[in-house]
N, C-alpha and C positions, 0 to 999 in steps of 0.2 A: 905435499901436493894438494891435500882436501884443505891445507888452511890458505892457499891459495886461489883455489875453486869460491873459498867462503868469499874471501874478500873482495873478488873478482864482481859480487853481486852485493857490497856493500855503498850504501847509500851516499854521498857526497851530502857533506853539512849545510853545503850552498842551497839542497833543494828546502831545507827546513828554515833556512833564511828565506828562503823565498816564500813558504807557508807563512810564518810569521808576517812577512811583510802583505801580505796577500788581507790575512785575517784583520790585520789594524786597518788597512786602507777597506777593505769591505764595512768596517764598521765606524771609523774615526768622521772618513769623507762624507758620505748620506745627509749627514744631520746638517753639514752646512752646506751642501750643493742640493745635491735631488730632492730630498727630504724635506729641508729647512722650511720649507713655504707650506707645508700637510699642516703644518698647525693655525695656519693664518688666518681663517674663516672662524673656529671655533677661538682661537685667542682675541680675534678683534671684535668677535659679537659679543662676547665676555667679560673683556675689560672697557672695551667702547671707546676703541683709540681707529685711525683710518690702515688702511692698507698698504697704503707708502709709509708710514709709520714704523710697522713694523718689518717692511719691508728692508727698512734702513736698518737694521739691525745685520742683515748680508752686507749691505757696505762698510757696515762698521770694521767687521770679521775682517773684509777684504781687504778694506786701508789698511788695519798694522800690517795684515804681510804685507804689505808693498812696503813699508819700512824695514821692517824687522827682517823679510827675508833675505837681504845680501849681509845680513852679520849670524844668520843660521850657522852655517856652514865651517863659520868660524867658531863659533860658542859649542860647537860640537866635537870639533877636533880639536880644540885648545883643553876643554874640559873633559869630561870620563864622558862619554858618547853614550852610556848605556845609565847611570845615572842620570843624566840633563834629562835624558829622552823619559823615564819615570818619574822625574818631576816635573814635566810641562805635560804626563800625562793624567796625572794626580790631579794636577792645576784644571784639564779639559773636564774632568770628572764633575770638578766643580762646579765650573763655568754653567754647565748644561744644566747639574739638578739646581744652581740658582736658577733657570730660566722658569722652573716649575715654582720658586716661590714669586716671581714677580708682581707687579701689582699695576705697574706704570710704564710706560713706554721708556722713562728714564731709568730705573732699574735692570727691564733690557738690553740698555745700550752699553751699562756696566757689564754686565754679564759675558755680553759680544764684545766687549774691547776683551777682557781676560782669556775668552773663548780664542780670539784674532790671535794671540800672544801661542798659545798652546795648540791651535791648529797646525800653523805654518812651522812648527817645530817639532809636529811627531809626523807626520803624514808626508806629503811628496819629495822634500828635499832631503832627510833622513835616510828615506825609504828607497831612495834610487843612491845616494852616497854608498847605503849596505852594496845594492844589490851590484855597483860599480865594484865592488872591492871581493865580493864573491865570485863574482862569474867573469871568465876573460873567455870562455865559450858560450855561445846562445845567450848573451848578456841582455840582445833586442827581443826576446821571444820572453827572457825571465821579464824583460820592464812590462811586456803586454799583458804576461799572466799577473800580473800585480797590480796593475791598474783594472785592469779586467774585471778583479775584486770589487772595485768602485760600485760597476753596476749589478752585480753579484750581489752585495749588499743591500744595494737599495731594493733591489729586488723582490729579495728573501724578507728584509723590514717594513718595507711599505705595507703591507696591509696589516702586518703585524703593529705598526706606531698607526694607521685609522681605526682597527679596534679597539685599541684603548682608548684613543681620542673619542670615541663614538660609544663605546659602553664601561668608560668609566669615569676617563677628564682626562682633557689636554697637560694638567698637573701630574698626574699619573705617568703620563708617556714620555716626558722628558726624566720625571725620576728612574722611571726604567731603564730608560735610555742611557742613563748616566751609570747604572749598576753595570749596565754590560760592556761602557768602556772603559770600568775601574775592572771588570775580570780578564778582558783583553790585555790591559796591562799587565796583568798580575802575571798573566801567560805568557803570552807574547814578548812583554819588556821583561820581566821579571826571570824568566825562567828561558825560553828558547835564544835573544837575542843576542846577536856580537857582533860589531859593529867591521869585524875583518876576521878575515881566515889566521890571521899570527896569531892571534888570543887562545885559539886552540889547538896552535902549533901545527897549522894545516897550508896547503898554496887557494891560490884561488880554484876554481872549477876550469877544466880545460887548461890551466898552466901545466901540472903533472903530468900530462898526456902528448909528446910530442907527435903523434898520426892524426890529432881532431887540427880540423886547417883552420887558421883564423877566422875572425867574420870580417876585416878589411882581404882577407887574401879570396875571399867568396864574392867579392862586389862584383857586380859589371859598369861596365861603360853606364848603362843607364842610370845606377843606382848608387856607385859611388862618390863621395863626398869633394867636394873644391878642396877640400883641405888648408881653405884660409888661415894664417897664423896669425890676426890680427888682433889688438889688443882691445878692448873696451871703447879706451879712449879713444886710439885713432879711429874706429868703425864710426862713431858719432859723426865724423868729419864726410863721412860718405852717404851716397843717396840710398847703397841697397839696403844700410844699417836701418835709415829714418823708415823707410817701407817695409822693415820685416816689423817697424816698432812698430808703426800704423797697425799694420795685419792683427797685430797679436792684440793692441785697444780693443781694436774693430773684434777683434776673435772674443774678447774676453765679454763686451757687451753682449755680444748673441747669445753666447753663455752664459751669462748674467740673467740674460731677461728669458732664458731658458724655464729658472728654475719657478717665474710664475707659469708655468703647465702645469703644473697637480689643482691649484685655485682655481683657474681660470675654466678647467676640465668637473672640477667641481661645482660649479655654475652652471658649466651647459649640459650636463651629465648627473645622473644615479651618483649618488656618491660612491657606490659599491661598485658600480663602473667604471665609474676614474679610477679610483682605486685598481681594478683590472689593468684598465691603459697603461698606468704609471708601471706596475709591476713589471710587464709586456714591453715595454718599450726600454725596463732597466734589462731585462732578461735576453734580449737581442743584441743588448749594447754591448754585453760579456763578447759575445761573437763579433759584432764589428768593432770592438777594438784589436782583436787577436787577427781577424781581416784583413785593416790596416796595415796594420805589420807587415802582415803577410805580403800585401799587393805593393806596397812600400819598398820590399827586399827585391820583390820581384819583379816590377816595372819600375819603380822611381817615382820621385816628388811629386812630378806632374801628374799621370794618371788617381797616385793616391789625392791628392788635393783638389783635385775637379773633383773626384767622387765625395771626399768630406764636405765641400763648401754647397756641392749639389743635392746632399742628405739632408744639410741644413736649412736649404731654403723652401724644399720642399715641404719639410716640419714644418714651418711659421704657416706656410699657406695651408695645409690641412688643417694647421687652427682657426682659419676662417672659416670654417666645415664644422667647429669642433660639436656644434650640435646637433648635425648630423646621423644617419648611419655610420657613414662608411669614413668620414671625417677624423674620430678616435682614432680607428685601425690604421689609415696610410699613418697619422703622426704616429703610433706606435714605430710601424715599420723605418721609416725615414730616418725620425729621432735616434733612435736604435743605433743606424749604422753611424748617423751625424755625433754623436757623443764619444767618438775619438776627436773630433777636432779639440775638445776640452782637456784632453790629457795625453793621447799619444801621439797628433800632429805636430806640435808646437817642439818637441824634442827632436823630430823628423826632419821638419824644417830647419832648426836651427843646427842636427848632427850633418846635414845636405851639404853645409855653406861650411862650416869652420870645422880646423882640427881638434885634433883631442885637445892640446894643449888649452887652445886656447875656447875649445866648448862651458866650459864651466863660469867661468866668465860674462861671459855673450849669453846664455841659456839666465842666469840670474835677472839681466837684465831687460830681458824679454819676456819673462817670467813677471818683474813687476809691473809690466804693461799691460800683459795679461788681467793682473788683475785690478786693476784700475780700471778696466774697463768691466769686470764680471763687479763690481763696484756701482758703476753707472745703470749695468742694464737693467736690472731690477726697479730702478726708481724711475727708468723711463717708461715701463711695462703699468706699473703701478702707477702711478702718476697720471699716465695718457687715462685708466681705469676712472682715478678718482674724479677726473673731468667730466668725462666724456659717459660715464658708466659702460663702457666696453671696451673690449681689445683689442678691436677690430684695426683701428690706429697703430696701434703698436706693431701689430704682425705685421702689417704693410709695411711699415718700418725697420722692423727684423729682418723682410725678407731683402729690403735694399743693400741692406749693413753687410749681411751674410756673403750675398757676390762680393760685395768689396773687398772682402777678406782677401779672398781668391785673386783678386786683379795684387792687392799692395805684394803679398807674399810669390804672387808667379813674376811680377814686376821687379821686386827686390831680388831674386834669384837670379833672372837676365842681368841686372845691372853689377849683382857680386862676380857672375860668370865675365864681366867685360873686367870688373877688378885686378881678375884673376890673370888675367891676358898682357896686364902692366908689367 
């Protein structure tokens, strides 16, 4: 009876899959999304190269995965899944303390192709593979808490990586930086992960339990899925497919040119101040990604996608304020909640429209869209700068892009919905 009571309050493996995945993505993601750009001002006055220069160093990163990411998937279930994943974590480690010796704008572009390689291979597609194979209950609330991490990280790092950059060298904060994603692994890969519940001879989380109800048998009318079964290749032949691609360019740009807010806050701002914003706005982001979810499950696409695409455009225009009062704070708030569109809409979107089946698929592909445009936006952000000397241009721009997102993807959803009727 008492070793039944114990058990009854023992912990499911799946929630420490989920820590694991939580702590890599808080710390793997920062350095090339939120973070990446904190060093741009003190790297480019130092070695004496432009801002779009190094700015290309984020498209570098971005192009391999747009390759590399539809054979992940594969290279990971084909090979030991927990080995690959500590040697492209090995390899990230690398990557980053080279960014601390570089010299030349061409040496960081090596750096970033190796980094591109090792990114897209321990961080989103890995990390949601796990947490599919753990959890067949509350699988949408574990992807929230995981990504959540994201801004969790950047959060807790940002002032910690402007410290160093500020009282000791930009060379310093990427070696550090690379120390704590070689302990992350060590942890994380090395000792807590598996990449499935067989390995330790366990079911998933929620299969054991037949009284926890599905999360398909929880949907409503509003929020459940088309359940399209279509294949890659035929979606192409359709218009809702070309518009959810559109959506996700168009999404990946805004997010792209997101990640010049820390520089650009840096300019009109205290550096110690920006530094506040950025933390503030990563510290928010925790909440509105878990938000998301939340209003996702419980209204549907449409509610949640007006509210992500209207978080976003707001952002851009409080940067025209950004030196301001009160300018920082709305972008803090806005950004905050708009930084699901970067990681937990776009799986939203594309779970809305297609079945399980055939989601993995379709999500790959939209996924490289994504980033082909998070590719672009940074060189248009920079670039407008190096012109023009401001950014004023660019936001104006960001903020057009941003609706659009919102019309290609509520657009492509009517036309999968007429699909569906065939």
């Amino acid at each position: 009876m008492s070793h039944n009571k114990r058990s009854s309050f023992k912990v499911h493996y799946a929630w420490v899959i989920l820590l694991a995945a939580t702590l890599i993505l808080a710390v793997y993601a920062p350095i090339v999304n939120s973070l990446s750009n904190t060093w741009q001002i003190a790297v480019t006055q130092d070695l004496g190269f432009s801002r779009s220069q190094f700015s290309l160093n984020t498209t570098i990163v971005q192009a391999v995965g747009i390759f590399v990411g539809p054979m992940v998937s594969k290279i990971l279930l084909k090979h030991h899944f927990k080995r690959v994943w500590l040697g492209f974590a090995c390899l990230f480690t690398l990557g980053v303390f080279g960014y601390g010796l570089c010299q030349n704008p061409w040496q960081f572009y090596l750096c970033s192709f190796v980094i591109g390689f090792a990114y897209i291979t321990t961080t989103a597609i890995p990390i949601t593979m796990m947490i599919n194979n753990w959890f067949d209950h509350q699988r949408g609330l574990a992807t929230s808490i995981a990504f959540a991490g994201v801004s969790a990280g950047g959060f807790i790092l940002s002032p910690m990586v402007t410290y160093l950059i500020n009282h000791v060298s930009w060379r310093w904060a990427y070696f550090s930086y690379a120390g704590l994603i070689a302990v992350i692994a060590l942890l994380c890969g090395g000792v807590l992960m598996r990449s499935k519940p067989a390995d330790l001879g366990l079911r998933p989380y929620g299969a054991e339990d037949p009284t926890i109800p599905s999360d398909q048998g929880r949907q409503t009318s509003d929020t459940q899925s088309l359940n399209l079964d279509i294949s890659a290749g035929q979606s192409w032949q359709l218009a809702f497919f070309l518009l959810l691609m559109l959506g996700s360019i168009l999404n990946g740009v805004v997010n792209g040119a997101s990640l010049q807010f820390p520089p650009a806050l840096q300019e009109a701002q205290p550096l110690q101040f920006a530094s506040v914003i950025v933390s503030a706005y990563l510290l928010i982001g925790i909440f509105g990604k878990l938000l998301m979810g939340w209003i996702s499950d419980r209204f549907g696409l449409f509610v949640s996608l007006i509210l992500g695409v209207s978080a976003m455009t707001l952002a851009f225009f409080a940067m025209l304020f950004a030196g301001t009062s009160w300018g920082p704070w709305m972008l803090a708030i806005c950004f905050g909640l708009g930084l699901s569109m970067g990681t937990v809409v776009l799986p939203i979107v594309t779970a809305s429209i297609y079945s399980k089946k055939a989601y993995g698929e379709a999500f790959g592909f939209l996924q490289s869209a994504f980033q082909i445009g998070t590719a672009i936006g940074p060189l248009i952000v920079a670039g407008s700068y190096d012109l023009t000397q401001s950014y004023q241009i660019a936001w104006y721009i960001m903020i057009v892009i941003s609706i659009l997102v919102g019309v290609a993807w509520l657009w492509g959803y009517h036309h999968a919905k007429q699909t569906q009727s065939y």
